[in-house]
C-alpha angles and dihedrals in degrees: 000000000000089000098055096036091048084051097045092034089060104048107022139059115199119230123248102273086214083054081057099044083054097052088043090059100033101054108080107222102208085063094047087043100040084053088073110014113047102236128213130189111272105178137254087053093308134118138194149195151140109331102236085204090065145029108245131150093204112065102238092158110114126189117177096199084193082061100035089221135116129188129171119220093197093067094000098236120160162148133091146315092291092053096044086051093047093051099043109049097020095246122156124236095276100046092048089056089041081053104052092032083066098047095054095031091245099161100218117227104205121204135207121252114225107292093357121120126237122301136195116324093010102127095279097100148349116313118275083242101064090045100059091045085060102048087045087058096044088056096052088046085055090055092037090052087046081078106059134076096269091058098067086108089066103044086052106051076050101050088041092065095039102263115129129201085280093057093044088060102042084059098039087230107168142171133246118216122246087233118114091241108009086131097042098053095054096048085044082051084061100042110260119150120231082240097063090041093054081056096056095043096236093121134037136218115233129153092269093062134263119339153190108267088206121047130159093355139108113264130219115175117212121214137188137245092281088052082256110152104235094154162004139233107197119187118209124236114161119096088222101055105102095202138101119287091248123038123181137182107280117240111303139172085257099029123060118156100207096072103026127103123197104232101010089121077064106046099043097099097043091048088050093044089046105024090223127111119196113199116203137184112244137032081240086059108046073054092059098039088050090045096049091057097264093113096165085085128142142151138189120262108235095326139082110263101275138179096273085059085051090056085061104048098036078055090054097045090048071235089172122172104245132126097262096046115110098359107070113073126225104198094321106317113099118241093244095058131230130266114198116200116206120198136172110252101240121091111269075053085058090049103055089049098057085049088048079049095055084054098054106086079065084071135074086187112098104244133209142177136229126195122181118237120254086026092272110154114237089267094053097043093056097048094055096034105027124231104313097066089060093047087048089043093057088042093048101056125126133226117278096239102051089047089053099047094049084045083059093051099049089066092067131052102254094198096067116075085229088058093046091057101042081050094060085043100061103031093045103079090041087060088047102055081062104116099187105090106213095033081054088050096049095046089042087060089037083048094049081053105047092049095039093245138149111245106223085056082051097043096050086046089054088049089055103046095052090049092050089047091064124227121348135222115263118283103299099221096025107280122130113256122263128240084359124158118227107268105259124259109272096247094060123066127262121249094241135051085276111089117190110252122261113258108258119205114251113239121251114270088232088052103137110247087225086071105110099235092050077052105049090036086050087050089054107043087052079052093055096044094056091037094030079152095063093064119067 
């Protein structure tokens, strides 16, 4: 319990449990529900309709607004606003209260958990609220710019790759004047301090005074889970802008981009309906994908895909690491969902997918890449061969460890012995950190092909690469490990750096919570609750 307080206490505040009794009571949960189940009257104050968690022909999907609850009897699913929020849009405990707090104007107070430092709304900064106003009104004053005579640029950098002026606003996709404090002047106009607009990212400080942090570029904004603005990606046109191709809002209390995807406000219905998740390159890109019908696109935001990405989308999926996950089939799709990385085949493209590989084992999903031919990124692919090449590239996608074994051959001449062997080298313990048995035994025969070796000689070389590797992780998609030795008795130590945990006495059922270690356990757990994606 140290080790997960020490990790929640330094990064999370919890939110005032009175400030989430008020939201509770103040959401009406007929309007937040009715937003996604058509409701009907049911009698004695219910009403029903069609559960959205599974597919049914008969309602059995029941909300008592007096009560503020639903539950469905068909998959006996249940609880309030906050737990149909959470469900529904994959939100975690937190978003779905920020949600709701915003809907029904309810300002959130945070608090510090025992030796953790201030969180959001604390007193450090302007509140969460403010900041995500004036990020929603910068992005209407962008769409509003794409309009006028200084934005050409921009139409035409749209119009060039096959997106019209309805495109453009499905997307939100806006313009920033070329002026030094367009921006700054209009968010002045509705009453907003330099102070609150330094927090959100949208000005700079230079010695000239406060600026516009966007000027004379294309604008994306780049939204969260709830449809909420907390950032911008802006692309630069003009000959005479001296800065990167790409800028993005710099690391804020609402924007890390570590853990944001451009379009996944989008492609959150699609990735629940289909349980697949398909991660592109480019904002241009997520456009084309969503256009062509493969609406489960997403893509990073100014950083390679990372293990805070693989939080959200393991969120969206319901990817849980569990035994069954990934491994039982349901017609066909497998229970841990699929995530299809597309990349573009040069080799910067081949570069971002062996560090998505190095990522996998994260997943219980099963994972694939797709590459265009020709090493055309999506955008490009859909503007020369039209929507169905998109649509056959995603479903012709291959899994992620063959692509990155034959990656890593092709590195080495394979018709020299001395290629051969460097070839096993380097793709045998890549078979070997597969955790899923059959699948290990299947690459470990494809991989004695593709080098010309005999398999008994591979599969002694896998065998000793995962030995050598220490201990894995338990079987990825639900299947024993292989070769493995028992665990050792607790009170002998483990093979690897990792030592089993010394057994701690329960407390006593009659402990006082008042007791300080009740106190601190009950905190964290609250922490963890609200931030479930900060513990591991």
């Amino acid at each position: 319990m140290s080790v997960v307080a020490s990790r929640v206490n330094a990064v999370a505040a919890r939110i005032k449990r009175e400030d989430v009794e008020a939201v509770r009571a103040a959401a009406r949960i007929e309007q937040i529900v009715g937003e996604r189940v058509a409701l009907k009257p049911a009698g004695a104050g219910a009403m029903k309709g069609l559960c959205p968690f599974h597919d049914e022909r008969t309602p059995s999907f029941n909300v008592r607004p007096q009560l503020g609850l639903w539950h469905c009897f068909g998959c006996d699913a249940g609880g309030d606003t906050i737990d149909f929020l959470m469900k529904a849009d994959s939100l975690s405990f937190a978003e779905a209260v920020e949600y709701l707090a915003g809907r029904t104007g309810i300002q959130l107070r945070y608090e510090e958990l025992a030796g953790g430092g201030p969180g959001r709304g604390t007193g450090e900064g302007p509140a969460r609220g403010r900041l995500i106003e004036a990020n929603r009104l910068a992005a209407e004053y962008f769409v509003d710019q794409l309009a006028g005579p200084d934005a050409r640029p921009g139409r035409d950098f749209l119009r060039a790759r096959g997106f019209d002026r309805v495109a453009a606003d499905h997307f939100g996709v806006g313009w920033a004047p070329q002026g030094w404090d367009g921006l700054l002047r209009h968010l002045r106009g509705k009453a907003f301090t330099e102070a609150e607009l330094m927090a959100s990212g949208l000005v700079s400080q230079g010695q000239r005074g406060v600026y516009d942090r966007f000027r004379g570029r294309l604008m994306w904004p780049i939204r969260d889970l709830t449809g909420a603005v907390v950032g911008f990606g802006a692309r630069r046109l003009l000959e005479d802008d001296p800065g990167p191709k790409y800028l993005n809002t710099p690391e804020t209390t609402l924007y890390r981009k570590s853990t944001v995807l451009y379009g996944v406000d989008l492609a959150k219905k699609a990735i629940a309906k289909s349980r697949r998740v398909v991660v592109v390159e480019g904002y241009t890109d997520v456009m084309a994908m969503h256009l062509a019908g493969v609406e489960e696109a997403v893509a990073t935001c100014g950083t390679a895909f990372g293990a805070d990405h693989i939080r959200v989308v393991r969120r969206l999926l319901g990817d849980q690491a569990s035994p069954s996950a990934g491994v039982m089939l349901s017609d066909g799709v497998a229970v841990g969902g699929k995530v299809v990385f597309t990349f573009d085949g040069d080799a910067a493209g081949q570069k971002a997918a062996m560090r998505a590989f190095a990522e996998d084992q994260h997943f219980y999903a099963q994972t694939f890449v797709a590459v265009a031919p020709g090493g055309k990124d999506p955008c490009e692919l859909w503007q020369e061969r039209g929507e169905q090449a998109l649509v056959d590239l995603v479903a012709k996608a291959e899994p992620m460890f063959k692509f990155a074994i034959k990656t890593a051959l092709g590195t080495v001449d394979l018709d020299t012995v001395e290629g051969r062997v460097m070839g096993l080298r380097l793709a045998a313990p890549m078979v070997a950190g597969i955790r899923d048995v059959a699948m290990r035994g299947d690459y470990t025969r494809l991989l004695a092909g593709w080098v010309g070796l005999d398999e008994g000689e591979v599969r002694r070389a896998v065998r000793a690469a995962r030995s050598g590797a220490g201990r894995p992780s338990p079987a990825r998609r639900g299947a024993p490990p292989e070769d493995e030795p028992p665990p050792p008795p607790e009170d002998q130590p483990g093979p690897g750096p990792m030592r089993p945990a010394a057994r701690r006495p329960a407390l006593s059922r009659t402990q006082s919570p008042q007791d300080q270690v009740v106190h601190t356990e009950h905190q964290v757990m609250s922490a963890v609750l609200q931030y479930p994606g900060l513990v591991p």
